[in-house]
Backbone as CSV, one residue per row, in Angstrom:
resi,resn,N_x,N_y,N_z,CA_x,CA_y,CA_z,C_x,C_y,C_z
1,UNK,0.847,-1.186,0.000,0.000,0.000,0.000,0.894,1.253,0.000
2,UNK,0.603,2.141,-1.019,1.131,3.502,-0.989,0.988,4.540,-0.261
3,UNK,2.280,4.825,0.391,2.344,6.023,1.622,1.999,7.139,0.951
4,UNK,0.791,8.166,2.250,0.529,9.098,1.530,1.483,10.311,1.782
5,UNK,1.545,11.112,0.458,2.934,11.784,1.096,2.765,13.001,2.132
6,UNK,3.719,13.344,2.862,3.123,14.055,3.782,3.401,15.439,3.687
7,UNK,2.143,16.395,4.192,1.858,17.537,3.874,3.372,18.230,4.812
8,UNK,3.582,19.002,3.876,5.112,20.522,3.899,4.031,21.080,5.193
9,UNK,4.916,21.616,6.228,4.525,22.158,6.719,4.526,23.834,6.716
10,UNK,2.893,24.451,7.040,3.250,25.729,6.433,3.588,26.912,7.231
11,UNK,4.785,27.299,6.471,5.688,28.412,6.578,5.241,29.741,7.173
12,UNK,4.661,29.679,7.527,4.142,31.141,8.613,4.977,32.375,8.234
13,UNK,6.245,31.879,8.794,7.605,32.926,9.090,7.993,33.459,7.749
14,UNK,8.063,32.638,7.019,8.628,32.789,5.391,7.500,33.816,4.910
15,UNK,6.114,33.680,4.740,4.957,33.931,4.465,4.875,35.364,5.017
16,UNK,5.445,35.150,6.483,5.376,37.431,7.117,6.120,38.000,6.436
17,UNK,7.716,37.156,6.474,9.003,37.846,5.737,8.389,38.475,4.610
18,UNK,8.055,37.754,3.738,7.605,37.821,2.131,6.934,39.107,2.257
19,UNK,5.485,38.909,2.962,4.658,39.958,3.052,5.556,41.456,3.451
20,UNK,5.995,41.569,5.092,7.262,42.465,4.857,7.672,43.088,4.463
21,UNK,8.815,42.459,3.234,9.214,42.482,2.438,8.872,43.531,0.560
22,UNK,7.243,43.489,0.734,6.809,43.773,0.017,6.410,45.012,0.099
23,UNK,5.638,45.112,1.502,5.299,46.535,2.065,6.433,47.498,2.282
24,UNK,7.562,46.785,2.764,8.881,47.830,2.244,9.043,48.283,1.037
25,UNK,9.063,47.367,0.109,9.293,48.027,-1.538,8.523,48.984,-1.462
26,UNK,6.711,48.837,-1.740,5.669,49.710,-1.742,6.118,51.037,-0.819
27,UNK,6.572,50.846,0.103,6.889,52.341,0.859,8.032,53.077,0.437
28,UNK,9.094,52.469,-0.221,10.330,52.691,-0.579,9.911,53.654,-1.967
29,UNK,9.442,52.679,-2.705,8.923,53.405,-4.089,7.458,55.284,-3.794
30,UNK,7.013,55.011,-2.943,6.117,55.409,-2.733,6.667,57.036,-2.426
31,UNK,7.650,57.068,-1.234,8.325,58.006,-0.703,9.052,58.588,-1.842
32,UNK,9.508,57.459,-2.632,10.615,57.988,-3.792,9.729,58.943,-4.678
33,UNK,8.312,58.432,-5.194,7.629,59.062,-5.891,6.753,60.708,-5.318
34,UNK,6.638,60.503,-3.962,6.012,61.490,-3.898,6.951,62.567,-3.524
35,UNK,8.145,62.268,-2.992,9.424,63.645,-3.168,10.077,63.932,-4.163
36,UNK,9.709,63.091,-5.755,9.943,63.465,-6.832,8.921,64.233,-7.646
37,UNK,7.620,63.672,-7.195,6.856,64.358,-8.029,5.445,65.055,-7.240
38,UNK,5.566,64.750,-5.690,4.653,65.783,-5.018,3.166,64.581,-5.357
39,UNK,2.764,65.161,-4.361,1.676,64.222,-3.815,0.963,63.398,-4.909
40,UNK,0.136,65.320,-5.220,-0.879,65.118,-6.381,-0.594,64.532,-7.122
41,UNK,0.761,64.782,-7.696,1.024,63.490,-9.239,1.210,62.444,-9.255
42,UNK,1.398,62.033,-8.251,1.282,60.548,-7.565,0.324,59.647,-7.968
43,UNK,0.696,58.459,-8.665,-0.833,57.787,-8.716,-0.500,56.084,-7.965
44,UNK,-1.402,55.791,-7.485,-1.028,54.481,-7.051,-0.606,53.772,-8.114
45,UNK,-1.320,53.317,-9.103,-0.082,52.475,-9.972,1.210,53.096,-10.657
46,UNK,1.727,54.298,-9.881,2.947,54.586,-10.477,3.753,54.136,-9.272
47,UNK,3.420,53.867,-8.274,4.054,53.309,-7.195,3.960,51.701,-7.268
48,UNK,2.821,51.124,-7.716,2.628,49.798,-7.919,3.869,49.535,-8.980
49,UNK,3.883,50.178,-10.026,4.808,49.968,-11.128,6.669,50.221,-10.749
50,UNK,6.735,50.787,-9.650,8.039,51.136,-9.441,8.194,50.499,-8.096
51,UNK,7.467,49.901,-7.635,7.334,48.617,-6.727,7.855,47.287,-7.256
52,UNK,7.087,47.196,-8.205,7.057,45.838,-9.021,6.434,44.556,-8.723
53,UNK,5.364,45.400,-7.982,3.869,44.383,-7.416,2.529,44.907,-8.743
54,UNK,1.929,44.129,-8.144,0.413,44.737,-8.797,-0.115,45.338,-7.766
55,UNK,-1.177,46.245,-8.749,-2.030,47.715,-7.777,-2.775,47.131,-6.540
56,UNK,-3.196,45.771,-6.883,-4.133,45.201,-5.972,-3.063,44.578,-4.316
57,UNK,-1.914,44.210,-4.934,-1.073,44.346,-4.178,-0.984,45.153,-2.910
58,UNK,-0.774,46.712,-3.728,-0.681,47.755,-3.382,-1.356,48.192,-1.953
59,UNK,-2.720,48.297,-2.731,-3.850,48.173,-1.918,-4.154,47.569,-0.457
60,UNK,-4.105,45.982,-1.099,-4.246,44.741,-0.050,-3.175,45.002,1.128
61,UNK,-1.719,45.783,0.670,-0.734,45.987,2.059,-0.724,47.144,2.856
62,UNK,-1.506,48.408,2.121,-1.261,49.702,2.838,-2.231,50.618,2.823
63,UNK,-3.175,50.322,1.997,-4.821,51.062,1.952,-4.299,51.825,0.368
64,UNK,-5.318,52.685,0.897,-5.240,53.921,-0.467,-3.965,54.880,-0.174
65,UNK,-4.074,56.005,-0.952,-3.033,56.960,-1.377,-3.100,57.821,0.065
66,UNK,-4.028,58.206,0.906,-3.773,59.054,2.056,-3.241,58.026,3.064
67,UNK,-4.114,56.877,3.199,-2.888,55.641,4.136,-2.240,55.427,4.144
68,UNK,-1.646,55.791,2.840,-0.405,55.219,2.278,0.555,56.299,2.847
69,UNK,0.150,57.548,2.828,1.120,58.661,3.155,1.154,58.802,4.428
70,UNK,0.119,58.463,5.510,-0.241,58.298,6.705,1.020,57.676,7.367
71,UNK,1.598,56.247,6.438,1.891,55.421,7.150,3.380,55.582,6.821
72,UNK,3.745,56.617,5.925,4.753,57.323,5.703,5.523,58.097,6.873
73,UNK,4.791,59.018,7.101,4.769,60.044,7.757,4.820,58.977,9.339
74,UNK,4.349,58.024,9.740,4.088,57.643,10.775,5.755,56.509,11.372
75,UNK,5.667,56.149,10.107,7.382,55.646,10.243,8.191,56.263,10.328
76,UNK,8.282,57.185,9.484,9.262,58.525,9.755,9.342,58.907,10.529
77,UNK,8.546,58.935,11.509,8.682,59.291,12.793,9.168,58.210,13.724
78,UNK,8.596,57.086,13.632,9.089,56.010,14.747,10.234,55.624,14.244
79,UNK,10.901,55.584,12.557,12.019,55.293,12.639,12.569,53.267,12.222
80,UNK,11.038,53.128,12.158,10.774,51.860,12.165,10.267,51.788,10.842
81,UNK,9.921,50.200,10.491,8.987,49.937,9.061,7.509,49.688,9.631
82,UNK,7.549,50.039,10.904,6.188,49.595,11.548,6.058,50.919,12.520
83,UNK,4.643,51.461,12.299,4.690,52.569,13.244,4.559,52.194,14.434
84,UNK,5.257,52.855,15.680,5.178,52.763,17.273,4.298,53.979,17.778
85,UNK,4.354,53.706,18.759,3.963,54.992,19.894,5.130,55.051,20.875
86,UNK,4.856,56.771,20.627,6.122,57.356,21.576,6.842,56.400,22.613
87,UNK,5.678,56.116,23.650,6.166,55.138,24.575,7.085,54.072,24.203
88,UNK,7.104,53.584,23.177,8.253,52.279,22.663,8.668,52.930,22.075
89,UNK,9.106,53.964,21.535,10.466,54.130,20.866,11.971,54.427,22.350
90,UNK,12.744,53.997,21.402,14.143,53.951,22.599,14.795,54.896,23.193
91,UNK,14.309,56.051,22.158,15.006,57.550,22.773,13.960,57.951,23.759
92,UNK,12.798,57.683,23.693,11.655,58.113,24.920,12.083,57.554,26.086
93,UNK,12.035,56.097,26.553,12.930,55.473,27.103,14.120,55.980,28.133
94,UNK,15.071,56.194,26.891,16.576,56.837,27.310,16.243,58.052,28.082
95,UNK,15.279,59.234,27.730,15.092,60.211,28.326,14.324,59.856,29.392
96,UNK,13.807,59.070,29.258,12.497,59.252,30.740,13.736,58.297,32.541
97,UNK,14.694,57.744,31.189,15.608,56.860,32.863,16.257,57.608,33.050
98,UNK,16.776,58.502,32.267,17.960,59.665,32.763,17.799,60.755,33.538
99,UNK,18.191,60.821,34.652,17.997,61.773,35.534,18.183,63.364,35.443
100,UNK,19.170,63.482,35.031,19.858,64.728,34.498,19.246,65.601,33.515
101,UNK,18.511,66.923,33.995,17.675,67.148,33.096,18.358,67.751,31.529
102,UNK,19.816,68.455,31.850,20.200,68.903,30.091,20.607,67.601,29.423
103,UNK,21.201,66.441,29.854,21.691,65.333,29.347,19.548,64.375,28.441
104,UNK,19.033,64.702,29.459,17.682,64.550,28.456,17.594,64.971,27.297
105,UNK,17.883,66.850,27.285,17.740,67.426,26.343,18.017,67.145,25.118
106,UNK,19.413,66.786,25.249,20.846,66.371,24.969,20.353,64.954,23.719
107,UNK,19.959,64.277,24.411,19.132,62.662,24.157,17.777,62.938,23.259
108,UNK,17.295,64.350,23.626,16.274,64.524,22.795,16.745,65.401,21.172
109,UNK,17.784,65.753,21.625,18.361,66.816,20.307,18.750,66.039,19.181
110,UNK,19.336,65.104,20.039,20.124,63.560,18.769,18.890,62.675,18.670
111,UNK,17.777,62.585,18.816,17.252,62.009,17.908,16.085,62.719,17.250
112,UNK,15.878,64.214,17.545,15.262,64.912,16.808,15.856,64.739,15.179
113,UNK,17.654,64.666,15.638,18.434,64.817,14.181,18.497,63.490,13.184
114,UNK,17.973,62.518,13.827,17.662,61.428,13.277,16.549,61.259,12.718
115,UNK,14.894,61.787,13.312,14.114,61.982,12.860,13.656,62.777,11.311
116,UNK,14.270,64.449,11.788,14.143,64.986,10.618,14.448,64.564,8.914
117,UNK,15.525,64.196,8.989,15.951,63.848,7.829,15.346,62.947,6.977
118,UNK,14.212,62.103,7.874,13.015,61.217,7.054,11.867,61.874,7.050
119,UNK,11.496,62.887,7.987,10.351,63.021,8.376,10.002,64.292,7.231
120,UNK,10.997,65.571,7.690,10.945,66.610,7.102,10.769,66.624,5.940
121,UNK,11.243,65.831,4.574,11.025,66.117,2.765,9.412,65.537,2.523
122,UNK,9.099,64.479,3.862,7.558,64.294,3.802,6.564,65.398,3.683
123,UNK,7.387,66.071,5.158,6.396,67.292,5.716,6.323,68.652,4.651
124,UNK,6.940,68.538,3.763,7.118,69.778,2.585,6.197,69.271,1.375
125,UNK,6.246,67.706,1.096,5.407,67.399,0.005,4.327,67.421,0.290
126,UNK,3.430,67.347,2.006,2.437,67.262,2.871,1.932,68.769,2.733
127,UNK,2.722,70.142,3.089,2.505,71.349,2.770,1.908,71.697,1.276
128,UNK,2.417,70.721,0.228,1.720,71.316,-0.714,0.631,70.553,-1.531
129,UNK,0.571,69.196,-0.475,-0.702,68.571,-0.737,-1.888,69.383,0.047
130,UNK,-1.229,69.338,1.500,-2.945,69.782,2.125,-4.090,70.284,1.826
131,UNK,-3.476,71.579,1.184,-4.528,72.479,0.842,-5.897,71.841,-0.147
132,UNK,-5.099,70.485,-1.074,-5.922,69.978,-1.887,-6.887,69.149,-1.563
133,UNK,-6.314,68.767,-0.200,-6.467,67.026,0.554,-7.287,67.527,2.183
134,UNK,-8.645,67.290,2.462,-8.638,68.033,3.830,-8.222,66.853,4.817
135,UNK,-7.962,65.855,3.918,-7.872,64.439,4.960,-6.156,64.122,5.063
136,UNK,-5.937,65.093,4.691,-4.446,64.893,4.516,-4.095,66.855,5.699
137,UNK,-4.975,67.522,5.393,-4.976,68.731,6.173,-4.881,68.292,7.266
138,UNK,-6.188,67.511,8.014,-6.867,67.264,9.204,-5.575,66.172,9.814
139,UNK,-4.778,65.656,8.846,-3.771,64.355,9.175,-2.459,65.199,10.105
140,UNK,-1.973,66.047,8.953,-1.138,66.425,9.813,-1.350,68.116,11.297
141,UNK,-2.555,68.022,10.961,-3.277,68.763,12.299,-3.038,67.853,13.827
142,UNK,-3.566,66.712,13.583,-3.768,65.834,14.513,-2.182,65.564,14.641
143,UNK,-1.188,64.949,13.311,0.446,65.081,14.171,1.151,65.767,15.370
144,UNK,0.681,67.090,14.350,0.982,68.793,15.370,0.272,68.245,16.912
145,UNK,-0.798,67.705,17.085,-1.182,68.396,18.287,-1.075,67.003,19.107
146,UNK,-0.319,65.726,18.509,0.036,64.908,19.660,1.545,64.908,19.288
147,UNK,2.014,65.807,19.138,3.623,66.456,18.973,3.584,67.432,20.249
148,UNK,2.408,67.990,20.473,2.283,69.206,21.144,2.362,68.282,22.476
149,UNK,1.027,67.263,22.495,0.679,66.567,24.064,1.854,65.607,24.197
150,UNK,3.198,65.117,23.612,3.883,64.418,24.013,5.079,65.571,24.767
151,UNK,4.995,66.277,24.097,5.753,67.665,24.495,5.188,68.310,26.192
152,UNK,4.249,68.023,26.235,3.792,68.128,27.063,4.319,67.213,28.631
153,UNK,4.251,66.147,28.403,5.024,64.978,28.756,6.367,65.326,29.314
154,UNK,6.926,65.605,28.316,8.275,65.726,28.377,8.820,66.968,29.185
155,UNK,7.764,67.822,29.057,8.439,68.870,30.221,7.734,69.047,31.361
156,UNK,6.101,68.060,31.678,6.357,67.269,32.982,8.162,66.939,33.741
157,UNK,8.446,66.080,33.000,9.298,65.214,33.100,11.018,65.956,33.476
158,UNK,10.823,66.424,32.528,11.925,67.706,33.226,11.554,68.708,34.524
159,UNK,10.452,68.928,34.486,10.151,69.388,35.650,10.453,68.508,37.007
160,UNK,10.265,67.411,36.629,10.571,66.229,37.737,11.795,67.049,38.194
161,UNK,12.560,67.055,37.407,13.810,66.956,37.779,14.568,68.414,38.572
162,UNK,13.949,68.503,39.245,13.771,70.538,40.074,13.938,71.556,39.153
163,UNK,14.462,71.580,38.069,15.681,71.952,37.205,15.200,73.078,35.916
164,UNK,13.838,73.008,35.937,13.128,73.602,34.963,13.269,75.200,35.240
165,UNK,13.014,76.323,34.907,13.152,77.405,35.555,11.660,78.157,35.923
166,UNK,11.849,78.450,36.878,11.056,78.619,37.940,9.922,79.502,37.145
167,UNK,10.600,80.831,36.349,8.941,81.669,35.774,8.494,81.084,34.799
168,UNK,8.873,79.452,34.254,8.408,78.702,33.319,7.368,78.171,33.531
169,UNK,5.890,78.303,33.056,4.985,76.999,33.110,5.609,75.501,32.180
170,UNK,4.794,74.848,32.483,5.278,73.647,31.660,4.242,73.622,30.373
171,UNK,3.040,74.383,30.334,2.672,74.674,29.007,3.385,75.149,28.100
172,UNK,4.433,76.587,29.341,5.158,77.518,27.931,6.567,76.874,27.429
173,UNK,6.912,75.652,28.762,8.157,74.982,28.345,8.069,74.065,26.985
174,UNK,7.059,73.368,27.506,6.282,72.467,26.232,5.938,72.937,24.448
175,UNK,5.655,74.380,24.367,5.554,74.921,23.448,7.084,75.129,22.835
176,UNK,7.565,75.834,23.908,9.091,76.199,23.545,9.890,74.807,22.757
177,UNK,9.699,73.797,22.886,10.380,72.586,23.069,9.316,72.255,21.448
178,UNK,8.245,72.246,21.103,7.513,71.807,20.098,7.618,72.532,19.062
179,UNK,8.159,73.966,19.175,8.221,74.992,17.768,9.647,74.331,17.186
180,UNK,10.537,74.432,18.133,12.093,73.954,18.105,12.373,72.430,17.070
181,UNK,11.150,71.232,17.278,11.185,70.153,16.718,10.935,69.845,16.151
182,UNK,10.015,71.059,15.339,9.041,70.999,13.822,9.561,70.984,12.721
183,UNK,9.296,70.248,11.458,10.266,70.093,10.885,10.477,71.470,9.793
184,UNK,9.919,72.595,10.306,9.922,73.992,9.877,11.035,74.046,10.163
185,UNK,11.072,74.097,11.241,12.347,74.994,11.808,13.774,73.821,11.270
186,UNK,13.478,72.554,11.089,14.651,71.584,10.307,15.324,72.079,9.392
187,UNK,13.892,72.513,8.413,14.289,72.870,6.902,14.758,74.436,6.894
188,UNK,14.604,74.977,7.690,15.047,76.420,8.128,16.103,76.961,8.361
189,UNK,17.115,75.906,8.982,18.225,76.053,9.636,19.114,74.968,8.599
190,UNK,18.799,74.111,8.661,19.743,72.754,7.914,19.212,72.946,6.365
191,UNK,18.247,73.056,5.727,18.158,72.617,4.335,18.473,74.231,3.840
192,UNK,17.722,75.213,4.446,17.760,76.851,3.604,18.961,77.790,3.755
193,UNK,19.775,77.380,5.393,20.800,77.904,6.275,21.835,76.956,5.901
194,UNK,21.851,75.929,5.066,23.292,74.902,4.992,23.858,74.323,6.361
195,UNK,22.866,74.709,7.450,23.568,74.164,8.628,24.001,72.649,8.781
196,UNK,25.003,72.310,9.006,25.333,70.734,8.949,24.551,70.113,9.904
197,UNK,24.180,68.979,9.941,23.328,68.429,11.295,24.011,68.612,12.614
198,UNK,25.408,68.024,12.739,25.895,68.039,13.718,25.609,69.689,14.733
199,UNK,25.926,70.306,14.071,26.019,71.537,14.315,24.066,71.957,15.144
200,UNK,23.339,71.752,13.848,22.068,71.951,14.164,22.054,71.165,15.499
201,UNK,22.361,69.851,15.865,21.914,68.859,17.149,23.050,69.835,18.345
202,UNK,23.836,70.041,18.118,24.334,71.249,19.436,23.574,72.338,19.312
203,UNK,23.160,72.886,18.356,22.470,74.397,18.855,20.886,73.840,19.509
204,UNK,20.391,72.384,18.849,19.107,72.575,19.954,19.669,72.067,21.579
205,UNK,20.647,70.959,21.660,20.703,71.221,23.128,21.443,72.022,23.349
206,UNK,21.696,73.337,23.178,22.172,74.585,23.983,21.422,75.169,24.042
207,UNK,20.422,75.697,22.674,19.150,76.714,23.195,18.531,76.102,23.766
208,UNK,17.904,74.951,23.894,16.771,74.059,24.978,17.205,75.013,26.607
209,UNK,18.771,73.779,26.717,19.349,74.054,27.762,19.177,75.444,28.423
210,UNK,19.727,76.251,27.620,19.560,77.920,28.113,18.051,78.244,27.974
211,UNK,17.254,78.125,27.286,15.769,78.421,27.611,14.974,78.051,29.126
212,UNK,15.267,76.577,28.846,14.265,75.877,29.675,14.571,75.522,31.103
213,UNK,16.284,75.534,31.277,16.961,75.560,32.488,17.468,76.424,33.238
214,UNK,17.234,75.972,34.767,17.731,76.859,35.925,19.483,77.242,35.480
215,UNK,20.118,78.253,35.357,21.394,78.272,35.122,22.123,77.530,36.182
216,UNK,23.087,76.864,35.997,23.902,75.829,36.444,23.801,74.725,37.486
């Protein structure tokens, strides 16, 4: 009697990789296209096509064209191929165990400078979508204002640390600290000013420092 042959067992792991794998291309191409040619001209199958998936592909891994930019903008920020929340990223972390309130700063300046450089050529192609897009308006409204409430957070948190200066609220510290990290002020100083990064990541922890801290 003939053995029946036995079923491959299935690959789960191989099967995420793959998937993965794919949604990277799609984002890779996607980013490429819309800082070459700006939102509007963007069409999903010009990203499908410079992917080298099909549209349905496309679709099935990342939604439509505002999800798609959503989830742009949302990595760029975490830094990841998968968006986080503040709370799990590692520089939040690093700042919240460190005692020392300019060495926070410090921790927050270097990875502001890590951030920008993905985040910011988004936030310019985003400027000249909005106006067209209110769902793309209303998108990065809602960024701004849990940019604002994590900011918020954060100079709690320095406040912990006695160290804040005394005629400071932590609303006006918080603001101070959120104009500074926008990627306005990135492209302001580093892309229009030629400022080198390095340079830019010492001038925010020195102005932080001197703003927001008790002198010495």
């Amino acid at each position: 009697m003939a053995r029946k042959p036995k079923r491959r067992a299935y690959d789960s792991s191989s099967r995420q990789e793959g998937a993965r794998a794919t949604r990277g291309a799609i984002l890779l191409a996607a980013r490429k296209l819309f800082l070459q040619q700006g939102y509007a001209a963007t069409t999903m199958p010009d990203i499908a096509r410079l992917a080298g998936v099909a549209l349905d592909t496309v679709y099935a891994a990342v939604g439509k064209k505002p999800a798609l930019f959503r989830l742009l903008v949302e990595t760029a920020i975490s830094g990841d191929d998968e968006a986080i929340t503040a709370e799990q990223r590692s520089y939040v972390q690093a700042i919240r165990a460190e005692p020392d309130a300019e060495n926070k700063l410090r921790i927050y300046a270097s990875a502001i400078c890590g951030i920008q450089p993905r985040l910011a050529p988004l936030f310019r192609a985003l400027q000249e979508a909005a106006p067209l897009d209110s769902d793309l308006k209303a998108f990065w409204r809602e960024i701004a204002d849990r940019r604002a409430a994590n900011m918020r957070l954060f100079a709690e948190d320095l406040a912990s640390t006695g160290c804040l200066r005394e005629e400071l609220s932590i609303p006006a510290a918080a603001d101070i600290i959120w104009s500074m990290n926008s990627p306005e002020y990135y492209l302001l100083l580093v892309e229009q000013r030629g400022w080198p990064l390095p340079e830019f990541e010492r001038w925010l922890g020195d102005a932080w420092t001197r703003l927001l801290l008790t002198p010495g």
